[in-house]
C-alpha positions, 0 to 999 in steps of 0.5 A, spaced: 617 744 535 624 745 537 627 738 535 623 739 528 627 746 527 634 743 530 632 736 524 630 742 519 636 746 520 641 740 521 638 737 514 639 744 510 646 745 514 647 738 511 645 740 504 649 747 504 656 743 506 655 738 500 653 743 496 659 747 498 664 741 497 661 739 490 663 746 488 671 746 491 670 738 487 668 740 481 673 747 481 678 742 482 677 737 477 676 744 472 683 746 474 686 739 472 682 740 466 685 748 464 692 745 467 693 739 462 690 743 456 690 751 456 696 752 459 700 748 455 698 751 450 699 757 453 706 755 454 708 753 448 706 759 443 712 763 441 708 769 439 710 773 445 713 781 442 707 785 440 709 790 435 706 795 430 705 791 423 704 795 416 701 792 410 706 791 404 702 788 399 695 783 400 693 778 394 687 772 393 690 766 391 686 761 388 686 753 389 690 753 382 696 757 384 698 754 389 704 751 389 703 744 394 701 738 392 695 738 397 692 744 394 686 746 399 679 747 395 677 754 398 681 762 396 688 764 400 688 770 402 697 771 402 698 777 407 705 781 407 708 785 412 713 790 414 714 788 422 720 790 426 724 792 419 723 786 415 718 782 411 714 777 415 708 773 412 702 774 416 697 769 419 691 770 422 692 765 429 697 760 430 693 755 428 693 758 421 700 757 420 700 750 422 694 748 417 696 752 411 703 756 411 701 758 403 696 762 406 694 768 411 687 767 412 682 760 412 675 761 411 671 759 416 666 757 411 669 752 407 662 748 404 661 754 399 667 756 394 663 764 394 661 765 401 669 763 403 672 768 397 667 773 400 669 772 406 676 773 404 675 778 400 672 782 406 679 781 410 683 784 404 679 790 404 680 790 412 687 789 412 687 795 405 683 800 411 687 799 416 695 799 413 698 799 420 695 794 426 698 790 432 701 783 430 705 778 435 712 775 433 717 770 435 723 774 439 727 769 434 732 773 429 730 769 423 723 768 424 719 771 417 712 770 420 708 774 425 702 772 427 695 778 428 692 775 432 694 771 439 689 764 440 693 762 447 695 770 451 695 771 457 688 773 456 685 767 455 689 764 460 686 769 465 678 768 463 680 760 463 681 761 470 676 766 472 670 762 473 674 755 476 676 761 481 670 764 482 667 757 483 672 754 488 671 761 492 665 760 492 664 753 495 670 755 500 664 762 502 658 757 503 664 752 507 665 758 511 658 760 513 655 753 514 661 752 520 661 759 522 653 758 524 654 751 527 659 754 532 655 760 533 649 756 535 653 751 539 656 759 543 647 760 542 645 753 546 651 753 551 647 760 554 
């Protein structure tokens, strides 16, 4: 009866130590991960300086009238802002800019030409409500663009990283306990 418990516990011991490395593996492997795409990204966002933004003036702009040759199928809503004593176009996120610089907010629902100048209509009566808010800028002296809301904070960095730490100190606990219990019943056989 006692071979069959010291097989028993050496077995589950076996079992608990893999499944304690396995976490700190794949923690690992989640940090290279986060660390070649999220903290890059991280890196490079400019949209540092927090400040008070104050709603000059909003318009809808249909597909007609703007002045691009690759004129988007869908409303833009044009958002101007008084930040830090001067005018700035404000964008909804960093990709914002990147995808449209006529336009402040792009509808997440493209397919549907009335759902998106709905939804656009929608954040024109937000920004209408609330003339003040927060908005991001670059700390460069020419820059005329701020940002309202931060895709790559430092919040996102911090919730990126809570759970590859949560699991790595995890697996380095089970690691812990499954040694510290081999000792203990050597120190418990050796009496």
């Amino acid at each position: 009866m006692g071979k069959k418990l010291v097989m028993a516990q050496k077995r589950g011991e076996t079992r608990a130590l893999c499944l304690g490395v396995a976490m700190v593996v794949c923690a690992a492997i989640t940090y290279y991960i986060l660390g070649t795409t999220v903290l890059p990204l991280y890196q490079k966002s400019v949209w540092t300086q927090e400040s008070t933004c104050h709603l000059i003036e909003t318009n809808i702009k249909d597909h007609d009238e703007l002045e691009s040759k690759k004129v988007p199928q869908y409303p833009c809503l044009w958002v101007n802002v008084s930040s830090m004593g001067r005018w700035a176009m404000l964008y909804h996120t960093e990709d914002t800019r990147d995808q449209n610089q006529q336009c402040s907010y792009i509808p997440s629902n493209l397919d549907n030409y009335q759902m998106a100048l709905a939804d656009v209509k929608k954040v024109r009566a937000n920004f209408h409500e609330h003339k003040a808010f927060y908005c991001f800028s670059a700390p460069q002296v020419n820059e005329t663009s701020v940002v309202y809301q931060r895709l790559y904070g430092p919040q996102v960095l911090l919730f990126s990283f809570f759970w590859p730490t949560f699991l790595l100190t995890g697996g380095l606990l089970v690691i812990a306990m499954v040694k510290l219990n081999r000792s203990l019943s050597i120190l418990a056989a050796q009496r």
